[in-house]
N, C-alpha and C positions, 0 to 999 in steps of 0.2 A: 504494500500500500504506500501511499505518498508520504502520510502523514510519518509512518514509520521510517522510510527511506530516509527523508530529510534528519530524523531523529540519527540516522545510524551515520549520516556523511560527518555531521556534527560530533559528534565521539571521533572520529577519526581525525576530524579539524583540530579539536582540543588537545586528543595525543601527540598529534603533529606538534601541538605547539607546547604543548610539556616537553616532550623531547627536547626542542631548542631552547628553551626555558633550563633543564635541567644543566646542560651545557654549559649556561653563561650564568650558571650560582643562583637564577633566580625561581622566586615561588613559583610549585609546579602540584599536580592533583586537582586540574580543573577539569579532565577525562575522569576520573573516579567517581568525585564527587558529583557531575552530570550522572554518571550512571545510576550514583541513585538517586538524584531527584528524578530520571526518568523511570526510573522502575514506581515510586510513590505515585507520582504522576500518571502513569498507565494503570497502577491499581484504583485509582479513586475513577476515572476513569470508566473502568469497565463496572466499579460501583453504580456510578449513576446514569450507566446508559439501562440497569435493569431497571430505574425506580423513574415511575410514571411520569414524563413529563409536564401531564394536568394538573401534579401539585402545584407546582410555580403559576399555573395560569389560575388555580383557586384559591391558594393561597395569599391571599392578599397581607395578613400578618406576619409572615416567615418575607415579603420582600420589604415590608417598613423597617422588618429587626435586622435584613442584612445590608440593605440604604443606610438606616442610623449608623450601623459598627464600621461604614464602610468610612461614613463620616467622624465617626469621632476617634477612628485610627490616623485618618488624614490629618484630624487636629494633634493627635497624642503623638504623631511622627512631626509635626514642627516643633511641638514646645520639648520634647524628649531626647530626641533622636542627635547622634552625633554626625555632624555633617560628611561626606564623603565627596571628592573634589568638588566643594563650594554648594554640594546640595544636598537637603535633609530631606531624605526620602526613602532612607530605610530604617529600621530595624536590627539592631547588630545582636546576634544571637551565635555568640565565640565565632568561627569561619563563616557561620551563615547568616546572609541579610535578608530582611524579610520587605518589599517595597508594599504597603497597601493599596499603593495607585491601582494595581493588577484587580487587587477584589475589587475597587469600586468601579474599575468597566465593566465586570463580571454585573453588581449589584446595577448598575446604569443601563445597561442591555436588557436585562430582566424589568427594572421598574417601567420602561420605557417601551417593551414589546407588551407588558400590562394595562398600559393607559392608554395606548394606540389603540389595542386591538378590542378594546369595549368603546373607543371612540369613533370609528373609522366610518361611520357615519357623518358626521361634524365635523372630525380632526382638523381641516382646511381653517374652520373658526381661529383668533386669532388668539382666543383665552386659552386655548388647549395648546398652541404652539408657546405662549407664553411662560403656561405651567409645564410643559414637557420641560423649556428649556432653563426652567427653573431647579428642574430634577437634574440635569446636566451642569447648570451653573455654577450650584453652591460646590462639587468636585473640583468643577473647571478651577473655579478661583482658590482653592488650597492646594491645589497641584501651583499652578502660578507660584504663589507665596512661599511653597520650597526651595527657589524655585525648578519647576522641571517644564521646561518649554515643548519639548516631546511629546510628553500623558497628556498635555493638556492638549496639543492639537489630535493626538487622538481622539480623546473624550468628544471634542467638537466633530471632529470627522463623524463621529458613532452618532449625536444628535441629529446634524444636518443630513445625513444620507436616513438615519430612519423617520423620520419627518417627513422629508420629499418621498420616498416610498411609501407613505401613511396619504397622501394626496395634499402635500403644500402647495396654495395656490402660485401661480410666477408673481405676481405682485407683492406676496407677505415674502418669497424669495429673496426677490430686490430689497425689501427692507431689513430682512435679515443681514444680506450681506453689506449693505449699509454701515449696520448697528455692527459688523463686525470689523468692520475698518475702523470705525470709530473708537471700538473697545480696545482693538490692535495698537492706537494711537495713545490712550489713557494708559494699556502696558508698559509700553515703549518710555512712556515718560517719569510712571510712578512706581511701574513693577519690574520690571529686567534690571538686571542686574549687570554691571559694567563690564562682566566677562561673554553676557549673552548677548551684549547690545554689540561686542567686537568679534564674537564670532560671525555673526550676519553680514558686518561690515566687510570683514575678511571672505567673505563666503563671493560677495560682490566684485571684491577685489585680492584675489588671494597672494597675490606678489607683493603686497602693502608691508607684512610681515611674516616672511617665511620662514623664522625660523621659533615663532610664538606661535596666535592662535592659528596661522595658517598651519604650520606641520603637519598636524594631522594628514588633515585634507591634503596636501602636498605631496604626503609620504603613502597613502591611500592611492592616490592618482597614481602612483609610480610606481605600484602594488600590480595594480588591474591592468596597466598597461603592458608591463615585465612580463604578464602570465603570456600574451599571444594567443596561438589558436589553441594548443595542445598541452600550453601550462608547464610548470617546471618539475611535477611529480610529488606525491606527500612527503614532505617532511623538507623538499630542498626548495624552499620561495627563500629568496635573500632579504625581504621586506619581512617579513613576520618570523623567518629561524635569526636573523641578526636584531633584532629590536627597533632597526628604525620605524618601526610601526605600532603606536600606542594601542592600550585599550582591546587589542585584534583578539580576542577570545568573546570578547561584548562587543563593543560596537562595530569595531570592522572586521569582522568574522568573514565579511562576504569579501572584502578587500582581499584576505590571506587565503580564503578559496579561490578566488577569479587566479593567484598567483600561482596556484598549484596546480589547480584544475585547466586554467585554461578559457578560452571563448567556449568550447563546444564544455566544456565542465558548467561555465555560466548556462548555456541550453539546457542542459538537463536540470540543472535546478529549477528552475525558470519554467518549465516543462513540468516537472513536479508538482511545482505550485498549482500550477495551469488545471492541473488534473485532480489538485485537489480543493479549484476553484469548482471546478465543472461539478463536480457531485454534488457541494454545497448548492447550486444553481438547483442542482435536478432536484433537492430536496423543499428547495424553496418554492418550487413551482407544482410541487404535489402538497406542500404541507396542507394537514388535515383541515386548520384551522387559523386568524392572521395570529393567533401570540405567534403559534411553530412558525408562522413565513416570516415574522418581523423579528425573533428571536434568534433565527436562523441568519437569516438578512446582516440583523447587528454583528454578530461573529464576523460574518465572513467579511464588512466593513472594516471591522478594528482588522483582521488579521492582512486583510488587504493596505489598509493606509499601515501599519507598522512595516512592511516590507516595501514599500513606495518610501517612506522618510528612510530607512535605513540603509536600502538601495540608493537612492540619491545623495545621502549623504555621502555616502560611499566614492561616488560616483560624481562630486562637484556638485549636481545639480542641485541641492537644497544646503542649507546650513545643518552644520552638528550637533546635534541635538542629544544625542546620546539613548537611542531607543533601538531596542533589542531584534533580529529576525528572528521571526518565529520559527521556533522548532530548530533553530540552528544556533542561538547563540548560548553562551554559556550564561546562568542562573538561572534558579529555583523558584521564582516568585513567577516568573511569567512561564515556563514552561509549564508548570502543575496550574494555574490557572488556564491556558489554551488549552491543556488536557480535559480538565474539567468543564468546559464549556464544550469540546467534545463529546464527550461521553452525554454531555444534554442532548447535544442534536444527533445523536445515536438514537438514543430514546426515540426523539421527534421521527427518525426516519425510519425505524422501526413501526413505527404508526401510519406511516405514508403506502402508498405503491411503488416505491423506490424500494421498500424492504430494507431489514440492517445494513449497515453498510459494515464494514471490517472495522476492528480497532483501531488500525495502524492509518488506517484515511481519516 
């Protein structure tokens, strides 16, 4: 299956990069330690693809009480949490961090495939676009205030697409996006924070300074392009086995792949994806009911925009944001969460004429 596949290249990316790692004296055990959050991960997993997915759509009390927790971890991770380059946003628990941002797209997808899909009649009204995005909002803005500029244009990405999917008229559109230019312009000035406001800068112009916030992205470009058609082979990219390339177990995991792998190694990931676009499609287009199509929908938004920011970044074309590919980068917090929103639309496809689909998709 896809979803397994991508899980297994990623254990090899990770080894690969422990190996170089080990090499040059530095910390190494991010292959082990994914193994087992992918093994937790695939068990809860295949937990909740047995358990009915019409709890979530009856349960109205189990999605306020996991909305609140998702809220008041977001609060307990700014006033608590110790910072990690220049942002609080996780949980330090000895080796392992915990990001809450992850359960509140979990909890944001859910409250929001809930309120749509008993509204979808009206939804177009402007008081239910209002209140949807008020269930969005109050996240958006404590991801902000960490700040993580990433979760946050996720969050929006997961609002805006399941909205316009619910029937948002083109005029309350226009004024959304409006109201977001605007809101972008109040960040920019009261909320970013002088390293986010120079990575953008730098994004626009990355020769300004290359060997500050540009690097990355510098050292990323010079990753993907060294691979060629055929790639250098696991374990020998000179960008991620020598270090000139930051962070490449997280955020440019795809950098240190394109370097090993290759253009045609890029295809088949990219391929994978593709394939495990398409099944989400067939399931949303059979789901029983709108939670399952709009709950389905959201998924496949968030997992869709996190590998667009991270490919891009990657890749020049957006600023660094520092957000994870799915199913491919190294950490526990968002791999067992995409797990688990798995295993729901297992459930849901299981209910459909699609049939289950396999674990590993």
């Amino acid at each position: 299956g896809s979803v397994l596949s991508l899980c297994v290249i990623s254990l090899l990316e990770l080894w690969s990069i422990d190996a170089g790692a080990q090499i040059a004296g530095q910390a190494t055990g991010y292959s082990i330690k994914q193994w087992i959050f992918l093994a937790v991960g695939l068990t809860v997993m295949f937990f909740l693809a047995f358990i009915d997915a019409q709890i979530y759509r009856n349960s109205s009390s189990f999605l306020i009480i996991l909305y609140s927790v998702s809220l008041v971890l977001l609060v307990a991770v700014l006033l608590f949490s110790h910072k990690i380059r220049g942002t609080a946003g996780w949980f330090n628990f000895g080796d392992i961090n915990f990001a809450p941002v992850e359960l509140a797209k979990f909890a944001v997808i859910l409250i929001l495939a809930k309120y749509f899909s008993r509204r979808h009649i009206e939804v177009y009204r402007v008081r239910h676009i209002v209140a949807s995005g008020l269930y969005a909002g109050l996240p958006i803005l404590l991801v902000l205030l960490e700040p993580d500029l990433g979760s946050a244009l996720i969050l929006m990405a997961i609002w805006l697409g399941m909205v316009l999917l619910s029937g948002m008229k083109q005029r309350h559109l226009f004024i959304v996006l409006i109201a977001g230019v605007f809101v972008s312009v109040l960040a920019w000035s009261f909320i970013f924070k002088p390293y986010q406001k120079a990575r953008i800068l730098t994004f626009l112009n990355p020769t300004k300074d290359p060997l500050g916030y540009s690097y990355n992205l510098i050292q990323s470009k010079i990753a993907i392009g060294s691979g060629q058609f055929w790639g250098k082979g696991l374990g020998h990219g000179s960008q991620g086995q020598l270090n000139f390339l930051p962070e490449k177990h997280t955020d440019f995991i795809f950098s240190v792949f394109a370097e090993e792998w290759g253009f045609i190694g890029v295809v088949f990931l990219f391929g994978l994806y593709s394939l495990f676009f398409w099944r989400l499609m067939k399931i949303i287009m059979s789901a029983g009911n709108n939670f399952f199509r709009l709950f389905t929908a959201g998924y496949a938004i968030m997992i869709f925009a996190q590998i667009t920011i991270n490919t891009g970044m990657s890749l020049g074309l957006m600023p660094v944001t520092g957000i994870a590919l799915p199913f491919m980068s190294y950490g526990g917090s968002n791999l067992l969460i995409n797990l688990m929103m798995l295993g729901v639309v297992q459930n849901i496809a299981s209910q459909t004429n699609v049939g289950q689909i396999r674990g590993e998709e």
